[in-house]
C-alpha positions as CSV (number, residue, x, y, z in Angstrom):
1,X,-10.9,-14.4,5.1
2,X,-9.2,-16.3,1.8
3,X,-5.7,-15.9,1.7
4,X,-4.1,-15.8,-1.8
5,X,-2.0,-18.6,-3.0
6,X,1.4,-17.9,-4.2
7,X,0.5,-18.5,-7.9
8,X,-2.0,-15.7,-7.3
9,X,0.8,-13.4,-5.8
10,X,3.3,-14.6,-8.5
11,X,0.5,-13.2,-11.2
12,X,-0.1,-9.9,-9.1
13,X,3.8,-9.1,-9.2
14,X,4.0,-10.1,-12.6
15,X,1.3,-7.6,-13.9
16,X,2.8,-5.1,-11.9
17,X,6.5,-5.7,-12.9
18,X,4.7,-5.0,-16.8
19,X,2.6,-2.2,-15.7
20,X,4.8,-0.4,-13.8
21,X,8.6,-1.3,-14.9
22,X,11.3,-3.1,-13.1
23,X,12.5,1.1,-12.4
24,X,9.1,2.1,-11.6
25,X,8.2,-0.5,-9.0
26,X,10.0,0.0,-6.1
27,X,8.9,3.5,-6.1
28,X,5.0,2.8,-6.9
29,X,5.1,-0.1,-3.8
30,X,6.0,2.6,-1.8
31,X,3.9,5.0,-2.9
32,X,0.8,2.0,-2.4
33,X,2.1,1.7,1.2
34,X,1.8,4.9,2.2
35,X,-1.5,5.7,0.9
36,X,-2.5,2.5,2.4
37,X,-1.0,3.6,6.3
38,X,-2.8,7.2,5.8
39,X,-6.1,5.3,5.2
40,X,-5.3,3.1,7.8
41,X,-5.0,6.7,9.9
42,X,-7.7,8.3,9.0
43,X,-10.3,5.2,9.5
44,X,-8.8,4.7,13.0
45,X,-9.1,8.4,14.0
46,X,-6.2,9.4,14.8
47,X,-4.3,12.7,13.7
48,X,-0.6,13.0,14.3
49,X,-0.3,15.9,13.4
50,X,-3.3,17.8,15.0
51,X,-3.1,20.2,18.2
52,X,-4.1,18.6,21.4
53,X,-7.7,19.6,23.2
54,X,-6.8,20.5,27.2
């Protein structure tokens, strides 16, 4: 797997920080990382909030 370089992530925040708004970001990151650990939920399979089968 490639990892980015920090000039790529430097680029990446910097888009954003335009995009979004230095008052915007925080809340859109967290907004990404959410959305992000529900995928990550529903790909795995596994419901937190559903009734358990006996």
């Amino acid at each position: 797997m490639v990892r980015p370089e920090l000039s790529d992530i430097l680029i990446i925040v910097l888009i954003a920080l335009l995009f979004f708004g230095a008052n915007r970001l925080p809340e859109a990151a967290r907004s990404i990382g959410k959305a992000i650990r529900e995928f990550r939920t529903a790909v795995s399979g596994k419901e937190t909030n559903a009734p358990k089968k006996n």
